[in-house]
SENU-567957 format. One record per residue: residue number from 1; x, y, z of N, C-alpha, C, CB in turn. Coordinates in steps of 0.02 Angstrom, whole numbers, padded with zeros to 5 digits. Glycine has a CB too. Example, Ala and Ser with C-alpha at 12.3 -4.5 7.8 and 13.67 -1.06 7.14 Angstrom:
<site 1,<00660,-00284,00390>,<00615,-00225,00390>,<00660,-00165,00390>,<00565,-00224,00452>>
<site 2,<00642,-00112,00354>,<00684,-00053,00357>,<00645,00002,00394>,<00704,-00030,00286>>
This chain:
<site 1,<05449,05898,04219>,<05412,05879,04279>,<05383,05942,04310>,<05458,05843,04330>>
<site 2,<05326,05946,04328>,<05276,05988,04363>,<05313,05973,04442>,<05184,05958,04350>>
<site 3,<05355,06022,04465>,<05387,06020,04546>,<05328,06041,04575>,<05458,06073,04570>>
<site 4,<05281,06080,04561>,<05231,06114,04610>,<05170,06058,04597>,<05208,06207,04588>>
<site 5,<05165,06005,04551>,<05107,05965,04553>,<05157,05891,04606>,<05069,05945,04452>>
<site 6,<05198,05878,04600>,<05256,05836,04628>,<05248,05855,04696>,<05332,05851,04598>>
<site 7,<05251,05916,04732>,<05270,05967,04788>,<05187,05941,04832>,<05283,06075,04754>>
<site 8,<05136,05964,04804>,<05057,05965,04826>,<05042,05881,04794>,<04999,06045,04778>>
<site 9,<05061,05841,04772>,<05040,05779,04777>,<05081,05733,04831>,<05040,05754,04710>>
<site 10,<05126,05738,04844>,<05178,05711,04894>,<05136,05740,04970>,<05271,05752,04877>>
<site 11,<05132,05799,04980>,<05098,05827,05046>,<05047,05798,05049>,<05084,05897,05054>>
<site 12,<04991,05803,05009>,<04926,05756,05008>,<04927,05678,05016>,<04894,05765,04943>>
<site 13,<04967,05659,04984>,<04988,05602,04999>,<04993,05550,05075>,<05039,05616,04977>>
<site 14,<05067,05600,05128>,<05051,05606,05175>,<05015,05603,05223>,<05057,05621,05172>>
<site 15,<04954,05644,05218>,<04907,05667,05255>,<04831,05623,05218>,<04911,05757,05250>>
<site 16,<04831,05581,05174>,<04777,05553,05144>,<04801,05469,05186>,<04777,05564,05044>>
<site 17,<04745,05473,05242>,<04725,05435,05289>,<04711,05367,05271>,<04676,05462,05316>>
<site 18,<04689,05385,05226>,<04665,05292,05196>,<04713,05247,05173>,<04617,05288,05126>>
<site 19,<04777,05277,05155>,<04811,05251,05125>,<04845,05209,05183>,<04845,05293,05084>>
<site 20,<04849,05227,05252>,<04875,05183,05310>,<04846,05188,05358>,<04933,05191,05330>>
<site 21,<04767,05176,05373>,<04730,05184,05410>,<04743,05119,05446>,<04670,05202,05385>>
<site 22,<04763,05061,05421>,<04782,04984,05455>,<04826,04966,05433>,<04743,04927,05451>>
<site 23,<04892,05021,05442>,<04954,04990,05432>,<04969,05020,05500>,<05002,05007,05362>>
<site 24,<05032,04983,05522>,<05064,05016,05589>,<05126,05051,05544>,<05093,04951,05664>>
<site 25,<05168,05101,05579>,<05205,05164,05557>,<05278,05121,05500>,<05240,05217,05647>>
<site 26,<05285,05073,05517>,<05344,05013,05465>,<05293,05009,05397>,<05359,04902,05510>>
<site 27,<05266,04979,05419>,<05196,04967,05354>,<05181,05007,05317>,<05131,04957,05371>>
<site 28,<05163,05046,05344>,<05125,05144,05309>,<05206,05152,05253>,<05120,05254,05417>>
<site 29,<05264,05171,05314>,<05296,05178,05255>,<05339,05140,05202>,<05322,05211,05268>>
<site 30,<05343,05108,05185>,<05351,05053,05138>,<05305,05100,05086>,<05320,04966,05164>>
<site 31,<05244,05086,05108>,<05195,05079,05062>,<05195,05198,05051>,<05102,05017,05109>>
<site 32,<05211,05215,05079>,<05208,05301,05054>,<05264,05325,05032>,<05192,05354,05109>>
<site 33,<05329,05253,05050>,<05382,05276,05003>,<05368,05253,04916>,<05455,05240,05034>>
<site 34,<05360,05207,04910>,<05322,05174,04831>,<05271,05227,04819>,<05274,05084,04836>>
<site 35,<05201,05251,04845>,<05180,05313,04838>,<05229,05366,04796>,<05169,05333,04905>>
<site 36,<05266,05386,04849>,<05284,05473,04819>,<05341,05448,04779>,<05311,05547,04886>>
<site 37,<05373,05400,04745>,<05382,05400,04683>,<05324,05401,04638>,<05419,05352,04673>>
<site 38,<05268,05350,04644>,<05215,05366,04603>,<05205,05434,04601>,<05158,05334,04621>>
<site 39,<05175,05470,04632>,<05174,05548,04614>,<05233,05589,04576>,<05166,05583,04679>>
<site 40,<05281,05556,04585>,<05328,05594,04553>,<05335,05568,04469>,<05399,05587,04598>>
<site 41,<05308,05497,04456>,<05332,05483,04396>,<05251,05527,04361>,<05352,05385,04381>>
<site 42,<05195,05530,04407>,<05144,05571,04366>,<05157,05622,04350>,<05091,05584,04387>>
<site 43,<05193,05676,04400>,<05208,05743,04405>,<05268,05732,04349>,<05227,05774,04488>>
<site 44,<05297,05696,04312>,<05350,05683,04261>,<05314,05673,04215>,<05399,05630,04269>>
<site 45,<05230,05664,04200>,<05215,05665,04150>,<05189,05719,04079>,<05189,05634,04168>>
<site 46,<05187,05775,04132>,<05169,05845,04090>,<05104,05851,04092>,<05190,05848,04015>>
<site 47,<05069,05824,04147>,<04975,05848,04124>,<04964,05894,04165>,<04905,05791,04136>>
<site 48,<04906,05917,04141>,<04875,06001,04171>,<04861,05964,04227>,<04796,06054,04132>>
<site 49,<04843,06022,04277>,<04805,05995,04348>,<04741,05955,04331>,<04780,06059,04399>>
<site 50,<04710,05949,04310>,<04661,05927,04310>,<04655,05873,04302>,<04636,05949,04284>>
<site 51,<04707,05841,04240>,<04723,05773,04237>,<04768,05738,04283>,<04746,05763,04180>>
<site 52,<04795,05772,04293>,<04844,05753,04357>,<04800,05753,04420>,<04910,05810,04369>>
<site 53,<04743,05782,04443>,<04727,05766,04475>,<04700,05711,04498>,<04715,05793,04475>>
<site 54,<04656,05699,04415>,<04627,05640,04424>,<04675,05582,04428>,<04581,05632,04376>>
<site 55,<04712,05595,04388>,<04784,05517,04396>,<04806,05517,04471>,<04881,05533,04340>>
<site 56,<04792,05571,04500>,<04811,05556,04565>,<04760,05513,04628>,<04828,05623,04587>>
<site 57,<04713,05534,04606>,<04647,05512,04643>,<04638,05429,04642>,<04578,05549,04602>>
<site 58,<04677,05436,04563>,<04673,05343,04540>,<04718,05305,04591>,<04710,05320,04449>>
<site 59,<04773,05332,04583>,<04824,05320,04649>,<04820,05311,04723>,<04858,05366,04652>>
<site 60,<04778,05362,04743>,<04777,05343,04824>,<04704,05295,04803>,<04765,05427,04898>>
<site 61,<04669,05280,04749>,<04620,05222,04769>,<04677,05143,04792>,<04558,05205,04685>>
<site 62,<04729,05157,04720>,<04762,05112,04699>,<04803,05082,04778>,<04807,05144,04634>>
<site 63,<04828,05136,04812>,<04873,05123,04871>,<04823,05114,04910>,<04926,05176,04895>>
<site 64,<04761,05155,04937>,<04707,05127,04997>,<04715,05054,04972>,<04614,05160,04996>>
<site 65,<04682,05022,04923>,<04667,04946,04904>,<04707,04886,04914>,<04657,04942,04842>>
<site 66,<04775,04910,04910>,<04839,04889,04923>,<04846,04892,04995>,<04891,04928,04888>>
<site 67,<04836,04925,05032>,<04839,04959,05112>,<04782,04886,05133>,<04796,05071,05124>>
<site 68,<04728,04886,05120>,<04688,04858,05151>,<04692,04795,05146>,<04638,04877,05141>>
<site 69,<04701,04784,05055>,<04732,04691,05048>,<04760,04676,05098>,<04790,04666,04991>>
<site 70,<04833,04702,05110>,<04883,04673,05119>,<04833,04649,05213>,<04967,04730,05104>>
<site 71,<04825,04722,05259>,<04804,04711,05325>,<04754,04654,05331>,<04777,04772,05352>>
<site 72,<04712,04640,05294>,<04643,04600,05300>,<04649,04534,05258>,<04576,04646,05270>>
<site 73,<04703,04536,05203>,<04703,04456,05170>,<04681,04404,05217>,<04780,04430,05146>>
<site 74,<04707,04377,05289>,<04708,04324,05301>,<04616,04320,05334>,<04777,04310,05347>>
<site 75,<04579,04356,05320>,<04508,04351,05345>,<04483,04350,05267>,<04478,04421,05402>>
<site 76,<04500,04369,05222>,<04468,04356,05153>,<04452,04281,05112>,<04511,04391,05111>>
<site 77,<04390,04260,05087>,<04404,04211,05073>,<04416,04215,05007>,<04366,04172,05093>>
<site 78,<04423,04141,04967>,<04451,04165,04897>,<04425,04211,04824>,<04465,04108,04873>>
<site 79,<04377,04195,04855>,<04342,04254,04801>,<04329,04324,04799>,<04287,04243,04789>>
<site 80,<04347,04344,04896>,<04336,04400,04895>,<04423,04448,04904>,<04278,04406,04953>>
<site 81,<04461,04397,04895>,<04536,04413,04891>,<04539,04421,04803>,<04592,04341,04930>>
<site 82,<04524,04354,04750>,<04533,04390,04683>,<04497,04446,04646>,<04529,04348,04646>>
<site 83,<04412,04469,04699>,<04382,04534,04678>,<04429,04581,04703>,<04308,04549,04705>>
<site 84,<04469,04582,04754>,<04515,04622,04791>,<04582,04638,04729>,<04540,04573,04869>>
<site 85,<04598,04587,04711>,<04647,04595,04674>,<04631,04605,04606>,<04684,04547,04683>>
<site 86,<04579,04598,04596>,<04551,04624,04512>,<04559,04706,04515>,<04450,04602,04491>>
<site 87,<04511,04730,04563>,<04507,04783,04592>,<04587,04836,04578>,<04489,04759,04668>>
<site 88,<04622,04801,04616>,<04694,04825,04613>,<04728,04832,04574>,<04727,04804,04636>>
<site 89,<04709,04767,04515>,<04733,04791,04436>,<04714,04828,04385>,<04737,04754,04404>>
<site 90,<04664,04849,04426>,<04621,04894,04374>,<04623,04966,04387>,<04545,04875,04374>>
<site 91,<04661,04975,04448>,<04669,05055,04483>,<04736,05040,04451>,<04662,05079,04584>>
<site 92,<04798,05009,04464>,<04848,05007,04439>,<04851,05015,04362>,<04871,04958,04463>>
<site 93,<04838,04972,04328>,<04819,05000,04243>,<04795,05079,04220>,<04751,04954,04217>>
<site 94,<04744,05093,04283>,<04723,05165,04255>,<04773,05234,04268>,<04651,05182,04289>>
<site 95,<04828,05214,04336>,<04883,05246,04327>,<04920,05227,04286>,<04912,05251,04370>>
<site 96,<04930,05187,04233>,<04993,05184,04200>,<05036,05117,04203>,<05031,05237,04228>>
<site 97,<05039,05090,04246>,<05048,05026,04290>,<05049,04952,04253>,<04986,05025,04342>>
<site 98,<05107,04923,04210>,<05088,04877,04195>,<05076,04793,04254>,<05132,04881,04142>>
<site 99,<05020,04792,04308>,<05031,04738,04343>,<05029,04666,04311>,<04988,04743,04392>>
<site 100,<05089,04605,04355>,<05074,04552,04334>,<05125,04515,04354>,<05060,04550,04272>>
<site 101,<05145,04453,04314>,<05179,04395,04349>,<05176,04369,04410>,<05230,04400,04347>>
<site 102,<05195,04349,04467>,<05162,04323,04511>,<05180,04339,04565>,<05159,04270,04508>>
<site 103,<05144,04337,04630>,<05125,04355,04696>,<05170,04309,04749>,<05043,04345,04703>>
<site 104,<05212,04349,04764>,<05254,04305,04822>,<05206,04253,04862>,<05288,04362,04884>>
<site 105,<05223,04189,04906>,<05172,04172,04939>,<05221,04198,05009>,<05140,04088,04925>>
<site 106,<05167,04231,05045>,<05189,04240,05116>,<05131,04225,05162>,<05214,04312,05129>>
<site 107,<05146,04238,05221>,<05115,04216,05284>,<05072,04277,05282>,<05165,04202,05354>>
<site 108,<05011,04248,05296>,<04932,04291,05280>,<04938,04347,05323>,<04851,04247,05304>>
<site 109,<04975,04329,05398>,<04976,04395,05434>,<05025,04451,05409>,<04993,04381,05504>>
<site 110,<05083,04431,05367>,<05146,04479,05375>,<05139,04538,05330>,<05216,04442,05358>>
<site 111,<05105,04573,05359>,<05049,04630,05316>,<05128,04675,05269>,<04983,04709,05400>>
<site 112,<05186,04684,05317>,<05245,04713,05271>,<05263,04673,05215>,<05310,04723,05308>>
<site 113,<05261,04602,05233>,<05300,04565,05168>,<05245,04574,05110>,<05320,04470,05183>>
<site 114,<05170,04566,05127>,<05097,04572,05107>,<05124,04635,05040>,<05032,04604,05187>>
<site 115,<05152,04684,05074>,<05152,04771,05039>,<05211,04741,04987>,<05185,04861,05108>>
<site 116,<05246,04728,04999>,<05303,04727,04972>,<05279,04702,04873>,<05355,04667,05027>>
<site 117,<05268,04622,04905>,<05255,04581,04881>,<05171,04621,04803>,<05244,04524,04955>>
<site 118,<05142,04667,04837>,<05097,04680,04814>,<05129,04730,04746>,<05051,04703,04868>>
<site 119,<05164,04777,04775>,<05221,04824,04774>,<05247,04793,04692>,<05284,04812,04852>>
<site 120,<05279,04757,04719>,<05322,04706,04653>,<05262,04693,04575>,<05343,04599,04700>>
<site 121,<05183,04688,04613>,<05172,04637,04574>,<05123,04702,04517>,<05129,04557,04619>>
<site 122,<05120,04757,04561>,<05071,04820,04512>,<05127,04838,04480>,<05027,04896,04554>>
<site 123,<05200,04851,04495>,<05267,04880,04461>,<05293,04843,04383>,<05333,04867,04521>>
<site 124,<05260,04794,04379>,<05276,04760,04320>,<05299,04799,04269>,<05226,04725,04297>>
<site 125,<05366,04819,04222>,<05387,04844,04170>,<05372,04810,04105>,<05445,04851,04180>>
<site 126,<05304,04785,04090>,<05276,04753,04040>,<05278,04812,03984>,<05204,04723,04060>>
<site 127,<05339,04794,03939>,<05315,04838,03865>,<05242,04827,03845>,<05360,04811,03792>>
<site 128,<05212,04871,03833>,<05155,04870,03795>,<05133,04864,03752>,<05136,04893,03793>>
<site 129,<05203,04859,03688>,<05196,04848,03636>,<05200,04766,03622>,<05238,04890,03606>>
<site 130,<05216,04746,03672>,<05214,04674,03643>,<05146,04641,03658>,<05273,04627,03675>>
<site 131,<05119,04593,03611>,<05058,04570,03610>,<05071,04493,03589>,<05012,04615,03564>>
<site 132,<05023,04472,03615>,<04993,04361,03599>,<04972,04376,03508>,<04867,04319,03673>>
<site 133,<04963,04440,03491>,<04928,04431,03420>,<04956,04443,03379>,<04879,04459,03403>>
<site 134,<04971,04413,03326>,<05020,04446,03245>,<04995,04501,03238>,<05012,04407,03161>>
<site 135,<05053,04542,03202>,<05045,04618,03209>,<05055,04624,03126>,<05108,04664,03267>>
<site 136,<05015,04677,03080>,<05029,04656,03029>,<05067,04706,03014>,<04982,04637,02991>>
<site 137,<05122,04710,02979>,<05145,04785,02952>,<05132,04813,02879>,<05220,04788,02956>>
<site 138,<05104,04854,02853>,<05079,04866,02782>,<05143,04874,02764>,<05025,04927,02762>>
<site 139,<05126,04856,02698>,<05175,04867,02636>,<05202,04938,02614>,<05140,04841,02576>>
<site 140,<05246,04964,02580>,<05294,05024,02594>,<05240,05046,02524>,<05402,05018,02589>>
<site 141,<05224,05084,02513>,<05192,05113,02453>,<05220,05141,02393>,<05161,05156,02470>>
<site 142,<05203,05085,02331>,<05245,05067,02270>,<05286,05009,02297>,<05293,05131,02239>>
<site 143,<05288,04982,02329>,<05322,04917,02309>,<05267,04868,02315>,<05389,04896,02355>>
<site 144,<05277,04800,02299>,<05260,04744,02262>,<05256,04705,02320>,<05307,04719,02205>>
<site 145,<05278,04709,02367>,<05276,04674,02415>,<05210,04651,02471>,<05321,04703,02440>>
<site 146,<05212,04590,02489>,<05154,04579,02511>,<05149,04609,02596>,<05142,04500,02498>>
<site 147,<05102,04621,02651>,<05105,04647,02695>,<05146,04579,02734>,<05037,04679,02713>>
<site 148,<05181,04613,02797>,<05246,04563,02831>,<05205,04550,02875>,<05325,04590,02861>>
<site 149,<05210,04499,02908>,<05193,04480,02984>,<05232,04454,03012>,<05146,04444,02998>>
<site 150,<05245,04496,03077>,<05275,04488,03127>,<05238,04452,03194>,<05297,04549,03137>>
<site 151,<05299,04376,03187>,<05307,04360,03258>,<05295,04391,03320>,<05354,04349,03264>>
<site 152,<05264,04369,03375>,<05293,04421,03443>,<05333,04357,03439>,<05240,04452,03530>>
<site 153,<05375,04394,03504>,<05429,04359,03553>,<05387,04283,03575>,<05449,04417,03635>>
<site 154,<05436,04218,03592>,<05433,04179,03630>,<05421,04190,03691>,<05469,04155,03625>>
<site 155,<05378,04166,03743>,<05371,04177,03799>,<05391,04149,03843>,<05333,04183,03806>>
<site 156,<05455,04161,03872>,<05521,04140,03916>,<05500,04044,03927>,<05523,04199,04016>>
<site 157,<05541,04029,03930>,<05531,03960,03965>,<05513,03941,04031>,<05581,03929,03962>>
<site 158,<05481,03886,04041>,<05459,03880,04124>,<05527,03856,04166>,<05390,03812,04138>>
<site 159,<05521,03897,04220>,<05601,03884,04259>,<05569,03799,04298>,<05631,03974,04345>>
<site 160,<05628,03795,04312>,<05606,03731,04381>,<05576,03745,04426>,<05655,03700,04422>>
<site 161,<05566,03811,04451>,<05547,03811,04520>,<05466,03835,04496>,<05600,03868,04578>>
<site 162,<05435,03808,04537>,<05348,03819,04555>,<05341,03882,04568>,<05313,03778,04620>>
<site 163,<05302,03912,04512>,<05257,03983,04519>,<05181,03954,04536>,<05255,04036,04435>>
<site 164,<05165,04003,04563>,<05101,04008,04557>,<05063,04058,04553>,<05081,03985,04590>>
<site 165,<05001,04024,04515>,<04951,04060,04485>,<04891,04117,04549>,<04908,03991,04444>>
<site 166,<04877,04176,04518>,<04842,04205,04568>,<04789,04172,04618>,<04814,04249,04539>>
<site 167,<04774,04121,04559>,<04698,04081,04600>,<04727,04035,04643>,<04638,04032,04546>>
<site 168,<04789,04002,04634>,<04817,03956,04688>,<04849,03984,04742>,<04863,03912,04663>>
<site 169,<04880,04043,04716>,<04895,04067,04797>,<04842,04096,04819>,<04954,04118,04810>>
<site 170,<04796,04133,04804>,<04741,04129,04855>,<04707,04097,04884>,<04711,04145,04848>>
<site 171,<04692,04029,04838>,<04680,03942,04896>,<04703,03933,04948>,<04707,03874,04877>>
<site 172,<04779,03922,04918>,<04839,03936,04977>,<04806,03973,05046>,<04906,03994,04943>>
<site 173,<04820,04012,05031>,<04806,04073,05090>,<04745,04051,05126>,<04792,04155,05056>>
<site 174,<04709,04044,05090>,<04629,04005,05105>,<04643,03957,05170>,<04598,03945,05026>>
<site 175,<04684,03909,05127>,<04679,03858,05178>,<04704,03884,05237>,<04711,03796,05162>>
<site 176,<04764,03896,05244>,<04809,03928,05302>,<04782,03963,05343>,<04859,03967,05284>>
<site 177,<04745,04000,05301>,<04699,04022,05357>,<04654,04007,05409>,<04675,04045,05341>>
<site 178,<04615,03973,05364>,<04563,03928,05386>,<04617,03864,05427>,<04510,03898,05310>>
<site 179,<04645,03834,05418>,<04710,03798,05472>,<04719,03817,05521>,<04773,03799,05458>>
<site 180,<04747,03883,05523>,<04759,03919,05580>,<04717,03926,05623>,<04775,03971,05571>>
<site 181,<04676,03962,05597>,<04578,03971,05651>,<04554,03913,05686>,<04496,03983,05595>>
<site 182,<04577,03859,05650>,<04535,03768,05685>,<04602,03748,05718>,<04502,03684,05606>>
<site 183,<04657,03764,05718>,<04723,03766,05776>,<04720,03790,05817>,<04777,03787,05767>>
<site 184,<04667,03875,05822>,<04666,03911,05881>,<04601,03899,05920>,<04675,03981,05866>>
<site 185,<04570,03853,05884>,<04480,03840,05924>,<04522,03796,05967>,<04392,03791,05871>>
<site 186,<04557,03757,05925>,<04573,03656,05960>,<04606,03699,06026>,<04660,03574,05897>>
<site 187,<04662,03744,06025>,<04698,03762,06090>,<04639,03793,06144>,<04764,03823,06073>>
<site 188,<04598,03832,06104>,<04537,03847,06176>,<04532,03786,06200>,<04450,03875,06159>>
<site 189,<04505,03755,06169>,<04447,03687,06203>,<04498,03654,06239>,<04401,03622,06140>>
<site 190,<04552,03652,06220>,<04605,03598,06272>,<04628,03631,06327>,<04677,03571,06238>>
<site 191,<04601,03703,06343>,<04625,03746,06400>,<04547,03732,06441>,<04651,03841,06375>>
């Protein structure tokens, strides 16, 4: 581990504004403690500054995007919540990041549970080696044997309880939102 790239990415970190520009001080840190492990598992990776810089740069896009989802979801509508979240998987992937499986549903305002929940879903420990496609393995050279193909794994069974899909919980949210807003007109007009 690079302590002096670990040391100057953690401080920057800190002090890089975007990353909790609309979080209040609970919020911010949640989200700069998950941060400066990220810096630390980069600074664990052995790259020159240069690459490390840039892996770092990918990072505070990755956490600003995350920062802003989480504060602004409940004004997003659904399409501009899954460009939001495409977005997020694609800064997350370019650090390293396997994101996926599914998105807590919470209450559009609860911008901490929002982080958390987001938190969980870029952290995915997806081996990479496993793939949807037969993998072929060549044959040992001099033997007779034909090339093997390998199975992947079964893909777990569906539990009882209801997941949902990115596009439905962002409906979700959709509506609730939009619920909420025509709950708070109806209380004007009756005042």
């Amino acid at each position: 581990m690079s302590e002096a790239q670990a040391e100057r990415g953690i401080q920057q970190l800190y002090q890089e504004t975007s990353v909790r520009d609309e979080l209040i001080d609970e919020e911010a840190e949640i989200l700069l403690k998950w941060g400066t492990d990220q810096v630390s598992r980069l600074a664990a990776q052995d790259l020159d500054d240069a690459a490390f810089d840039e892996q770092y740069s990918e990072l505070i896009r990755l956490l600003t995007r995350m920062s802003r989802f989480a504060a602004r979801r409940m004004n997003l509508s659904p399409d501009e919540a899954q460009t939001s979240m495409e977005r997020i998987d694609a800064s997350a992937q370019s650090v390293g990041l396997q994101p996926g499986g599914f998105l807590a549903q919470t209450a559009p305002e609860d911008i901490k549970t929002n982080l958390e929940s987001l938190i969980n879903y870029v952290n995915q420990d997806t081996p990479q080696a496993e793939s949807s496609s037969l993998v072929e393995t060549p044959a040992e050279p001099g033997s007779d044997s034909q090339a093997e193909t390998e199975i992947p794994p079964e893909p777990p069974a569906e539990s009882t309880e209801t997941k949902l899909t990115l596009s439905s919980w962002l409906a979700d949210l959709w509506h609730i939102n939009r619920d909420t807003q025509q709950d708070d007109v109806n209380d004007e007009e009756e005042q």
